[in-house]
BAFI-299830 format. One record per atom (N, C-alpha, C, CB): residue number from 1; atom name; x, y, z. Coordinates in steps of 0.05 Angstrom, whole numbers, padded with zeros to 5 digits, always signed. Glycine has a CB too. Example, Ala and Ser with C-alpha at 12.3 -4.5 7.8 and 13.67 -1.06 7.14 Angstrom:
<atoms>
ATOM  1  N  +00264  -00114  +00156 $
ATOM  1  CA  +00246  -00090  +00156 $
ATOM  1  C  +00264  -00066  +00156 $
ATOM  1  CB  +00226  -00089  +00181 $
ATOM  2  N  +00257  -00045  +00142 $
ATOM  2  CA  +00273  -00021  +00143 $
ATOM  2  C  +00258  +00001  +00157 $
ATOM  2  CB  +00282  -00012  +00114 $
</atoms>
This chain:
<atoms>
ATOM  1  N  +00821  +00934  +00603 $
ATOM  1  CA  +00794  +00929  +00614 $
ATOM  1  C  +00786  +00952  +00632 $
ATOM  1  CB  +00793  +00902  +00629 $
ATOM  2  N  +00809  +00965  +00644 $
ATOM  2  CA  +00787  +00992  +00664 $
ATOM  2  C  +00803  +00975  +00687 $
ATOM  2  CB  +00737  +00993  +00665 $
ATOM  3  N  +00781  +00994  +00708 $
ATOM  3  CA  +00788  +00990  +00728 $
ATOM  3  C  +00755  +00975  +00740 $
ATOM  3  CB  +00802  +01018  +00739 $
ATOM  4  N  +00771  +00946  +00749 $
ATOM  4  CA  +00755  +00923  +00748 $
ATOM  4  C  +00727  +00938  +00787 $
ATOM  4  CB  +00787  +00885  +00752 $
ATOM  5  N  +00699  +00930  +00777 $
ATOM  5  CA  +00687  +00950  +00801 $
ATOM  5  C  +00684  +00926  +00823 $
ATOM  5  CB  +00651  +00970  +00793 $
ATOM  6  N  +00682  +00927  +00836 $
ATOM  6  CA  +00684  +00893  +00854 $
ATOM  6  C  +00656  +00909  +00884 $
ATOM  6  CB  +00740  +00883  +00876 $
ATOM  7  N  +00643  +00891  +00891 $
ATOM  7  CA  +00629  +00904  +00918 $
ATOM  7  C  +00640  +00867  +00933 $
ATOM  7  CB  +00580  +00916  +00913 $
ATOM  8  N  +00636  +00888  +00961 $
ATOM  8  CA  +00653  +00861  +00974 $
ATOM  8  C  +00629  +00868  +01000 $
ATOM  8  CB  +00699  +00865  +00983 $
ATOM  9  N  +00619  +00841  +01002 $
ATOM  9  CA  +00593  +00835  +01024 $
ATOM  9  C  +00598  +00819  +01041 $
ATOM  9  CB  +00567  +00824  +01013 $
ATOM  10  N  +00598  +00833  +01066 $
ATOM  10  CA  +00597  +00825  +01097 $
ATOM  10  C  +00588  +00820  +01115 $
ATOM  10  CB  +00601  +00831  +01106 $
ATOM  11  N  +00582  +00816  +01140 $
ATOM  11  CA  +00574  +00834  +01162 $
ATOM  11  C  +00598  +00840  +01180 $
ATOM  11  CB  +00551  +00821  +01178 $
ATOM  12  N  +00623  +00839  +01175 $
ATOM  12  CA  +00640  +00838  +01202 $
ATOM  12  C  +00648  +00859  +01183 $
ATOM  12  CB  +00661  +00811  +01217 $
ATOM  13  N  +00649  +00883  +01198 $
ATOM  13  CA  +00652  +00913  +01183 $
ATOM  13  C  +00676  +00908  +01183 $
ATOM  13  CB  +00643  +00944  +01195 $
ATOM  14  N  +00698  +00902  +01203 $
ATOM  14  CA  +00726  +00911  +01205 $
ATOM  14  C  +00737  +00884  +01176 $
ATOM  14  CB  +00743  +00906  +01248 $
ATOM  15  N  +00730  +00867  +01171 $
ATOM  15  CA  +00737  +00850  +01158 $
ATOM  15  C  +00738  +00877  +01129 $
ATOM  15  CB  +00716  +00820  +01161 $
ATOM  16  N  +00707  +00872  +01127 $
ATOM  16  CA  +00702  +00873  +01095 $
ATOM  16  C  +00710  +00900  +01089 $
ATOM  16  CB  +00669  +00866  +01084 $
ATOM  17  N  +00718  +00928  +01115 $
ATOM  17  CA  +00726  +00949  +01099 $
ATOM  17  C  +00751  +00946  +01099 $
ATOM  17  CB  +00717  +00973  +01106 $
ATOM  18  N  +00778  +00924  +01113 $
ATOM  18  CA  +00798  +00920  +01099 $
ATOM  18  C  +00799  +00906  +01074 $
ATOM  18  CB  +00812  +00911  +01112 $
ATOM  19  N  +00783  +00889  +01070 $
ATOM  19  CA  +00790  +00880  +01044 $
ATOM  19  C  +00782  +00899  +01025 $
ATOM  19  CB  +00779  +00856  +01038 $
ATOM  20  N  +00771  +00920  +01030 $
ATOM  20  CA  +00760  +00937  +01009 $
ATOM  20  C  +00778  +00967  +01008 $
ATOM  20  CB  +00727  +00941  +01015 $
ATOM  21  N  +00797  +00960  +01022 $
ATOM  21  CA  +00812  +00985  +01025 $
ATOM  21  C  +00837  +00966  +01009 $
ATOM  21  CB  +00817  +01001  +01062 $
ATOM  22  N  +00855  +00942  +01020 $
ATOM  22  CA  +00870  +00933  +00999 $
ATOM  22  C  +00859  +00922  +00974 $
ATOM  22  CB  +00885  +00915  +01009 $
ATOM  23  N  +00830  +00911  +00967 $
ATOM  23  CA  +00827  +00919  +00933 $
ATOM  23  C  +00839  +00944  +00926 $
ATOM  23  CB  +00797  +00922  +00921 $
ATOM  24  N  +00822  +00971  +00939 $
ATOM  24  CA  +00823  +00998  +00927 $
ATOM  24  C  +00859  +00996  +00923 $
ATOM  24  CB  +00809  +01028  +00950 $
ATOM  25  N  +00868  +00995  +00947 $
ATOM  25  CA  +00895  +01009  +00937 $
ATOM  25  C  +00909  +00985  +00920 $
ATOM  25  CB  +00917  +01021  +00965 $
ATOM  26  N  +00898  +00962  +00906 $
ATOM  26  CA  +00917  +00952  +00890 $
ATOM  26  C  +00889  +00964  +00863 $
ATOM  26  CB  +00929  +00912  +00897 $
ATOM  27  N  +00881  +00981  +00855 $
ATOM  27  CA  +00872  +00993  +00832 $
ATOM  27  C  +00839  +00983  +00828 $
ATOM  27  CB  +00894  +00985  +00806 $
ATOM  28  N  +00829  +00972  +00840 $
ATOM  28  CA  +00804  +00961  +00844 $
ATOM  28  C  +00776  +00986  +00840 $
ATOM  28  CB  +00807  +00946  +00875 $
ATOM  29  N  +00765  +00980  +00839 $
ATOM  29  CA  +00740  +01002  +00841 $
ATOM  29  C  +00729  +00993  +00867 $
ATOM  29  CB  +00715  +01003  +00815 $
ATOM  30  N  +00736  +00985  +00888 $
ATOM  30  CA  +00721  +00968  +00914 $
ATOM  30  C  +00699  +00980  +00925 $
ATOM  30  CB  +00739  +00965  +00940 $
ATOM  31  N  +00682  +00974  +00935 $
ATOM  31  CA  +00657  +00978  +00953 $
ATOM  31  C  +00650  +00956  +00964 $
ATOM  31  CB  +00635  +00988  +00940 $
ATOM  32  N  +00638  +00960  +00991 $
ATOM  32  CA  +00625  +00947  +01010 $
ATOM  32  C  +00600  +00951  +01013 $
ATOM  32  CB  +00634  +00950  +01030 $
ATOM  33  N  +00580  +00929  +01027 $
ATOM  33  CA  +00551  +00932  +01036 $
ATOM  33  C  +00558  +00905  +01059 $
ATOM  33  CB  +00521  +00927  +01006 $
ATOM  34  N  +00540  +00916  +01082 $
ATOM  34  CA  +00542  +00898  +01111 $
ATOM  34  C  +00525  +00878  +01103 $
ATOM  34  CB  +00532  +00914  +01142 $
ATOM  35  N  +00506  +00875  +01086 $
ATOM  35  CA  +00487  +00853  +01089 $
ATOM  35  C  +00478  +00857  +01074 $
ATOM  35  CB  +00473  +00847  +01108 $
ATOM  36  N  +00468  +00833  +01059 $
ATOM  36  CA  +00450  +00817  +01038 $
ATOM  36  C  +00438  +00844  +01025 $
ATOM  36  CB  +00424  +00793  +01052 $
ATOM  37  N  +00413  +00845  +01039 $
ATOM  37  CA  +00394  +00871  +01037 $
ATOM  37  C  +00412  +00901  +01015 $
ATOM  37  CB  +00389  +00882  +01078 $
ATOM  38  N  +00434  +00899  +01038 $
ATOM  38  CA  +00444  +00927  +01027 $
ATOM  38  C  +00464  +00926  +00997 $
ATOM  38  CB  +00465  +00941  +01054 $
ATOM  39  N  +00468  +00900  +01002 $
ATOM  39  CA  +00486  +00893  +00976 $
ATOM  39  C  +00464  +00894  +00948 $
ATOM  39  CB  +00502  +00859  +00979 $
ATOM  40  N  +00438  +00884  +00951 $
ATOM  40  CA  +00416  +00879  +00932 $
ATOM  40  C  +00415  +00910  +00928 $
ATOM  40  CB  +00384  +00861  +00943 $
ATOM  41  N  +00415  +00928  +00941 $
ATOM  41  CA  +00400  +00961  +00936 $
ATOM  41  C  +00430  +00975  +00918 $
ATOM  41  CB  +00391  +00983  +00977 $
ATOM  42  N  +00456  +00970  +00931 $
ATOM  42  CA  +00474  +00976  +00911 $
ATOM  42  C  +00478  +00960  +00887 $
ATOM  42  CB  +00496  +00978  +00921 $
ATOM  43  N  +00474  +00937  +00880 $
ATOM  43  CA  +00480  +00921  +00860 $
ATOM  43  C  +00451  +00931  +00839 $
ATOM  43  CB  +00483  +00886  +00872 $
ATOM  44  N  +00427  +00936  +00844 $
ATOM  44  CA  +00410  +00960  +00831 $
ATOM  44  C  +00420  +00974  +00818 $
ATOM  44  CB  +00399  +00975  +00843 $
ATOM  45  N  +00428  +00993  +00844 $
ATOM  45  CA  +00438  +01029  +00830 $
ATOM  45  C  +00457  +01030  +00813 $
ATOM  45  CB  +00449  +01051  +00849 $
ATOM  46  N  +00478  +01013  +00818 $
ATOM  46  CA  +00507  +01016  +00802 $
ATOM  46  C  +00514  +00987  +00806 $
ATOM  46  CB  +00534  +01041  +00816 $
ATOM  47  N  +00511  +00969  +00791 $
ATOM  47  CA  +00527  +00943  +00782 $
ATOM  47  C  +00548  +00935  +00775 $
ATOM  47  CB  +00521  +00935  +00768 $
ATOM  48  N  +00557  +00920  +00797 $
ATOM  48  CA  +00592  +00910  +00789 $
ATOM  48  C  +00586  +00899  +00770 $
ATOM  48  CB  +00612  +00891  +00807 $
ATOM  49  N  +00625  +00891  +00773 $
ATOM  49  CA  +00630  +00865  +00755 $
ATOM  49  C  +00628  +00845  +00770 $
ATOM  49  CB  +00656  +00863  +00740 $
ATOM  50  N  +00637  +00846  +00808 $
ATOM  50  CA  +00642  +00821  +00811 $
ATOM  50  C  +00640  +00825  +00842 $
ATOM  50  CB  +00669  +00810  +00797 $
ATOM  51  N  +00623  +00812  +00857 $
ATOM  51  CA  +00619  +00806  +00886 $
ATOM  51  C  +00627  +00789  +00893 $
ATOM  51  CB  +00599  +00805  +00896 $
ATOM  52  N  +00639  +00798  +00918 $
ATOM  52  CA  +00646  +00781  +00936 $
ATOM  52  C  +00627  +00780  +00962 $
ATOM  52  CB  +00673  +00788  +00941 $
ATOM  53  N  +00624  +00746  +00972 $
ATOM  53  CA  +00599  +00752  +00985 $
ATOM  53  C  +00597  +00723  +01005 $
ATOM  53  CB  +00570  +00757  +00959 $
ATOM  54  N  +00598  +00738  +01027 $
ATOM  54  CA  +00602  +00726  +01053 $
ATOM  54  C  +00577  +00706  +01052 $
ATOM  54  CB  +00601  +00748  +01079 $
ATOM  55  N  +00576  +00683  +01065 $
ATOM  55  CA  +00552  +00660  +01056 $
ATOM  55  C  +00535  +00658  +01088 $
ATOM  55  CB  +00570  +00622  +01043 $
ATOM  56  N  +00551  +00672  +01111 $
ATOM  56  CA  +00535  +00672  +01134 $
ATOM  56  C  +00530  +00694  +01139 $
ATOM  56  CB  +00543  +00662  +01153 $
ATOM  57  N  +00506  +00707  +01136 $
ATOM  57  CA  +00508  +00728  +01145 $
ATOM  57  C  +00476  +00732  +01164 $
ATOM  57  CB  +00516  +00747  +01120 $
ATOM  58  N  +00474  +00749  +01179 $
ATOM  58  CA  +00442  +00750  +01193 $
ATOM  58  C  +00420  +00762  +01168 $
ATOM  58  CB  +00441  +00775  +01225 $
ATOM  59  N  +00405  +00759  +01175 $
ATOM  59  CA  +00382  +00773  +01151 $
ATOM  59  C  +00387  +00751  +01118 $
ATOM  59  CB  +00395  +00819  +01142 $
ATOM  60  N  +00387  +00762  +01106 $
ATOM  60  CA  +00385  +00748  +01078 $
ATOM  60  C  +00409  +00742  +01064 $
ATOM  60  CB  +00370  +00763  +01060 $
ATOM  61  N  +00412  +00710  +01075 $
ATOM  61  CA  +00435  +00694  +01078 $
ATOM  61  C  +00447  +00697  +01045 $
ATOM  61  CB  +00426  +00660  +01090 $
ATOM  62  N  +00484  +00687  +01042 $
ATOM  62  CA  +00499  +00691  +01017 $
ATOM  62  C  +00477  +00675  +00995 $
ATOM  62  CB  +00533  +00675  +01020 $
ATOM  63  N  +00481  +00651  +01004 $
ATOM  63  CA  +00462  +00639  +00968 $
ATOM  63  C  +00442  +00652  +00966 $
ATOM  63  CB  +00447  +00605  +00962 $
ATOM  64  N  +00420  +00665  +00980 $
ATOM  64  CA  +00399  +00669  +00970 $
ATOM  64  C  +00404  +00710  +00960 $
ATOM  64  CB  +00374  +00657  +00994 $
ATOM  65  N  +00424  +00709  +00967 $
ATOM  65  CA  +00435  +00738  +00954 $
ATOM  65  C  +00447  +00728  +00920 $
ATOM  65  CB  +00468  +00754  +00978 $
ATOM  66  N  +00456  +00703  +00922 $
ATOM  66  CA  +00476  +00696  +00897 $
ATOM  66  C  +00447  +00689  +00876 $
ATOM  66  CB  +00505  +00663  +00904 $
ATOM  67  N  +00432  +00670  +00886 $
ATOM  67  CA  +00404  +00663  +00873 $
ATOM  67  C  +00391  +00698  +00861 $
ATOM  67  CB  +00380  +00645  +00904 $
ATOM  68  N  +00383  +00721  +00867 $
ATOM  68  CA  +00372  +00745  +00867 $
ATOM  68  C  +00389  +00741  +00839 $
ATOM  68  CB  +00376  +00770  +00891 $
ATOM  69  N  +00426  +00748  +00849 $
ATOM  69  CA  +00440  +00768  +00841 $
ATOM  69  C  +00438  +00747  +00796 $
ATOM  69  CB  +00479  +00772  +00869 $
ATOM  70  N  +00445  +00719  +00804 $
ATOM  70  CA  +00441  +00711  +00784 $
ATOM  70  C  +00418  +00701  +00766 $
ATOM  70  CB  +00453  +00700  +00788 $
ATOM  71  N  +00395  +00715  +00785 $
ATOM  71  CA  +00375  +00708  +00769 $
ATOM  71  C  +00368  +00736  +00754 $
ATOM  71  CB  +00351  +00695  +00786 $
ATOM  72  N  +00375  +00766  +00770 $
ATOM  72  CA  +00373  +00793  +00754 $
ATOM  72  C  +00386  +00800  +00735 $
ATOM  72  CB  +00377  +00811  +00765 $
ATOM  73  N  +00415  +00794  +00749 $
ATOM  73  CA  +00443  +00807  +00737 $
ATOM  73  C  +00456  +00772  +00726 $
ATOM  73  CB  +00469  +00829  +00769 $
ATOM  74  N  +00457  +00766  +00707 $
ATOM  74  CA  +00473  +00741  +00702 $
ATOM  74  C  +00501  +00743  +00699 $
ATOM  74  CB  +00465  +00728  +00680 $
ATOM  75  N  +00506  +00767  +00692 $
ATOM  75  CA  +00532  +00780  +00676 $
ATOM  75  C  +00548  +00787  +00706 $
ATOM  75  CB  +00524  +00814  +00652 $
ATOM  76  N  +00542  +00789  +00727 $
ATOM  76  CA  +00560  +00789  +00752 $
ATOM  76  C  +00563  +00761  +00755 $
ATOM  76  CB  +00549  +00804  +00779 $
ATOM  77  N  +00597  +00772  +00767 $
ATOM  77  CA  +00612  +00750  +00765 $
ATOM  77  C  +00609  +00740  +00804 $
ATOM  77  CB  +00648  +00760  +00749 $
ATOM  78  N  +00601  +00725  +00814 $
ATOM  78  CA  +00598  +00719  +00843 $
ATOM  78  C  +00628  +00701  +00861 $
ATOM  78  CB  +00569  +00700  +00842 $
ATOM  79  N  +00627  +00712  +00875 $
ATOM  79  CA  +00663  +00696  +00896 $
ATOM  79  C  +00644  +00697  +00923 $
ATOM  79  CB  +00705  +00726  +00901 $
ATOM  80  N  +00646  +00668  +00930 $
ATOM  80  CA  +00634  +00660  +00961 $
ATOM  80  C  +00658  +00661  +00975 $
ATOM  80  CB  +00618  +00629  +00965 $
ATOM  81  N  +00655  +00668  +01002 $
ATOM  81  CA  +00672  +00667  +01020 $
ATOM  81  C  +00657  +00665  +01042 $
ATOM  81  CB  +00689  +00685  +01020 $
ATOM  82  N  +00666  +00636  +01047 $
ATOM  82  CA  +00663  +00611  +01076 $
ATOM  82  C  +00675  +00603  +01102 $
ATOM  82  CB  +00667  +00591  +01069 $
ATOM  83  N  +00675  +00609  +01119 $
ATOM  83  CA  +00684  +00604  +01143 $
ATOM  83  C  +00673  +00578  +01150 $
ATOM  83  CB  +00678  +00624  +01160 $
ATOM  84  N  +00669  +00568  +01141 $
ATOM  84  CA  +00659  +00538  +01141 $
ATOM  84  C  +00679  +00525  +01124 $
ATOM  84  CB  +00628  +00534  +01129 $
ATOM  85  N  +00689  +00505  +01143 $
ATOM  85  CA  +00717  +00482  +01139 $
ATOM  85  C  +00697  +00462  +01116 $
ATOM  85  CB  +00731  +00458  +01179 $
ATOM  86  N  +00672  +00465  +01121 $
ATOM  86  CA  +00661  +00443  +01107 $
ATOM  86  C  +00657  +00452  +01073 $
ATOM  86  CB  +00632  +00434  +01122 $
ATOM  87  N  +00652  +00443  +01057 $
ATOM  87  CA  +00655  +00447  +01025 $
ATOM  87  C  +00625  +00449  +01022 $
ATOM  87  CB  +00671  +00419  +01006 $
ATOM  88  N  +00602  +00442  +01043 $
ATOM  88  CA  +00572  +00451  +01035 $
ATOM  88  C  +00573  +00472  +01011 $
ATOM  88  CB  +00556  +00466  +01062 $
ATOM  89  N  +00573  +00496  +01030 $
ATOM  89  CA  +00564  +00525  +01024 $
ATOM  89  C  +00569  +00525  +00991 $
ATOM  89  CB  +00584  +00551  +01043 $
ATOM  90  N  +00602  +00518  +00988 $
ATOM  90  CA  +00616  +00530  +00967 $
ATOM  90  C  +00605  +00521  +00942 $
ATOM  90  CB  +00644  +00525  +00968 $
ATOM  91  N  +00600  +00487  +00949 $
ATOM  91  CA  +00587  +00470  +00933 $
ATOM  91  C  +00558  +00480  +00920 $
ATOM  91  CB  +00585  +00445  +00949 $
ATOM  92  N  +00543  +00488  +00938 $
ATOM  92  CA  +00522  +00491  +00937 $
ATOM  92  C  +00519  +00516  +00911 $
ATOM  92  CB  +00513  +00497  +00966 $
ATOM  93  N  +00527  +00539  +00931 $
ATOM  93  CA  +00544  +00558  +00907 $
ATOM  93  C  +00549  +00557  +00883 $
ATOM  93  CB  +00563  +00561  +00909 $
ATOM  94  N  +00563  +00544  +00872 $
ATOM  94  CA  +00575  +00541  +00852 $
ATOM  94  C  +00551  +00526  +00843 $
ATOM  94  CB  +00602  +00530  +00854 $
ATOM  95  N  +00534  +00504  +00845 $
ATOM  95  CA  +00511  +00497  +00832 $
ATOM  95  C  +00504  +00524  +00824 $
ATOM  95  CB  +00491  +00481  +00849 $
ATOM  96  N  +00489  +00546  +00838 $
ATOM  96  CA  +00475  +00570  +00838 $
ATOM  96  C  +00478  +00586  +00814 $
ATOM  96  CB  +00483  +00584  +00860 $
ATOM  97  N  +00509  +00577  +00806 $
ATOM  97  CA  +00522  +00593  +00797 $
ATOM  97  C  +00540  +00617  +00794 $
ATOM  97  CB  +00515  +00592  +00794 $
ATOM  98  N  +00558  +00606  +00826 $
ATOM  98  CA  +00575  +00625  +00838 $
ATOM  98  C  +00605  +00620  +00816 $
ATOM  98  CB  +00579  +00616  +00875 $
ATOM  99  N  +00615  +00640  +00818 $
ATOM  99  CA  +00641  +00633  +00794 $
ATOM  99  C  +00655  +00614  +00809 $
ATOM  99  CB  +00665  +00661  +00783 $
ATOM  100  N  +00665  +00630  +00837 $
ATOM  100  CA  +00688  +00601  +00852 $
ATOM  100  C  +00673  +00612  +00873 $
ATOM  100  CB  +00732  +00598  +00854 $
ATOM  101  N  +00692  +00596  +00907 $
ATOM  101  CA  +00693  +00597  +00927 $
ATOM  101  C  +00716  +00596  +00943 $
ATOM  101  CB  +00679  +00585  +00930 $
ATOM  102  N  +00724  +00619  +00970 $
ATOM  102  CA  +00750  +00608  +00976 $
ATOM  102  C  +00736  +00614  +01003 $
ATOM  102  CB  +00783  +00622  +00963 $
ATOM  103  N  +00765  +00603  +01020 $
ATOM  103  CA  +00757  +00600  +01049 $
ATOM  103  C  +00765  +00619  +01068 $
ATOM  103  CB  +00767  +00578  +01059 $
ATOM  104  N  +00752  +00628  +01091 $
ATOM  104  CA  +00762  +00643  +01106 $
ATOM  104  C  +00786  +00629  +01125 $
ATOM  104  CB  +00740  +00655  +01120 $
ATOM  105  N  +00811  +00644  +01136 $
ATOM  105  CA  +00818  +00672  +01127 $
ATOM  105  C  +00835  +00662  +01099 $
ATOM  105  CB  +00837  +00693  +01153 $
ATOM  106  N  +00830  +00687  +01087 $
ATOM  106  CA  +00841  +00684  +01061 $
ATOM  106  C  +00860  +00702  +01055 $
ATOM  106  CB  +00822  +00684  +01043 $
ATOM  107  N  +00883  +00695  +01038 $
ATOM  107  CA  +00907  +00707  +01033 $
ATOM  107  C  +00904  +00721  +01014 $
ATOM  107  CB  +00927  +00693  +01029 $
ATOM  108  N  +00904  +00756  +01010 $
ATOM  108  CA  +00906  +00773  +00995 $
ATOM  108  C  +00903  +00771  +00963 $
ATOM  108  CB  +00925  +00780  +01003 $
ATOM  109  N  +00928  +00758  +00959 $
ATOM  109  CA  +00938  +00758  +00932 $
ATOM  109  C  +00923  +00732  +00917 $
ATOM  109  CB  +00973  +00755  +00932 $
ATOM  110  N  +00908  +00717  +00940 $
ATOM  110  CA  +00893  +00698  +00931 $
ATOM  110  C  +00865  +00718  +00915 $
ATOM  110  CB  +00885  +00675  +00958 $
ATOM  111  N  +00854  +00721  +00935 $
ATOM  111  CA  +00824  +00731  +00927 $
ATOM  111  C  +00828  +00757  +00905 $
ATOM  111  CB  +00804  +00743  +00959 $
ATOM  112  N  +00847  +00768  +00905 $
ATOM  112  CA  +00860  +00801  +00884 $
ATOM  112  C  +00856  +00770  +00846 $
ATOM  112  CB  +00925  +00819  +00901 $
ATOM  113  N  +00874  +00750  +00855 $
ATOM  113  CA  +00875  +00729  +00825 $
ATOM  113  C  +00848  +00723  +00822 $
ATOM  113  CB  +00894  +00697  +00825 $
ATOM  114  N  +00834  +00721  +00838 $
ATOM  114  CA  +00802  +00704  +00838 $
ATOM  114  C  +00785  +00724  +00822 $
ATOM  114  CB  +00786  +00699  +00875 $
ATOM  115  N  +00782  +00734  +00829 $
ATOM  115  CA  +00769  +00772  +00818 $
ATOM  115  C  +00777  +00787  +00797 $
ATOM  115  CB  +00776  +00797  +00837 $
ATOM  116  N  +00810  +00779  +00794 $
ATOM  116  CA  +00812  +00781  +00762 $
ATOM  116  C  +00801  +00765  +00741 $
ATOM  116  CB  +00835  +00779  +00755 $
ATOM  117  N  +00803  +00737  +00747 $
ATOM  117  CA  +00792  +00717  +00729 $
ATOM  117  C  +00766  +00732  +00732 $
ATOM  117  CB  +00792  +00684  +00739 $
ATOM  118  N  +00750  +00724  +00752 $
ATOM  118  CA  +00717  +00733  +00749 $
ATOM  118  C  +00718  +00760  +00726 $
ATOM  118  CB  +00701  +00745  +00787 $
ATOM  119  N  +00730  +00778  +00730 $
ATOM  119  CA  +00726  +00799  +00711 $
ATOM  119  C  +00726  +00798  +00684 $
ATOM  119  CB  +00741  +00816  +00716 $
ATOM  120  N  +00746  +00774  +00682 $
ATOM  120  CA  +00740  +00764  +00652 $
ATOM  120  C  +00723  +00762  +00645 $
ATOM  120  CB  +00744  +00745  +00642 $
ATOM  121  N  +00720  +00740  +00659 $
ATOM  121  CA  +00692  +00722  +00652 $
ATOM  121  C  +00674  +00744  +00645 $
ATOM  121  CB  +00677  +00701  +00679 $
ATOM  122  N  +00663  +00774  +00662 $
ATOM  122  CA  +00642  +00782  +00670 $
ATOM  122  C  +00647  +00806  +00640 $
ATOM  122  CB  +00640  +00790  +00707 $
ATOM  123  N  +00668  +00798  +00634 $
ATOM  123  CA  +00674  +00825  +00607 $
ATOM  123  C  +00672  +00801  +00580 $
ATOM  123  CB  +00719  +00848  +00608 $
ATOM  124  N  +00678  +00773  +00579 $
ATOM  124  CA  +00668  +00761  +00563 $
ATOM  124  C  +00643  +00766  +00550 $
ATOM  124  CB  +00670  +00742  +00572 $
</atoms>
């Protein structure tokens, strides 16, 4: 399949440029954008396969980034990530048409399996 392109959306810079430094070094194509806004202007120019995408963020909150992203791009594969104990967000999500949802903080080798599946799917 290549090397799977993943953009991973934040606002807590120190968070989302580690997770985007351990995608890269486990073979990932990783990129980051701090917020909604900035993730919509790269997901334009060059289109993953598969975002990952923080559901609180200031400015233009996760679902209504996941709503854009699956109403332009259907073929991206979407991963919510919630800091919320409650199952709202994820739920909600996944109506939207988010692939899954996992919870903050999240264990490595979890979200690396999550993102492979999605890449399937998104090369299906």
């Amino acid at each position: 399949m290549g090397k799977v392109k993943v953009l991973l959306v934040d606002d807590e810079m120190e968070f989302v440029s580690t997770l985007t430094e351990r995608l890269s070094l486990r073979g990932f194509d990783a990129t980051m954008a701090l917020s909604g806004e900035e993730a919509l202007r790269r997901i334009a120019s060059d289109p993953p396969q598969v975002v990952v995408l923080d559901t609180m963020m200031p400015g233009t909150k996760g679902l209504d980034v996941l709503k854009h992203i699956k109403r332009d791009y259907p073929q991206i594969q979407v991963i919510l990530l919630t800091g919320n104990i409650s199952t709202t967000d994820g739920a909600e999500g996944m109506r939207l048409g988010a692939f899954d949802y996992l919870f903050k903080p999240l264990a490595i080798y979890e979200l690396i399996e999550t993102v492979k599946k999605a890449a399937e799917r998104a090369a299906a």
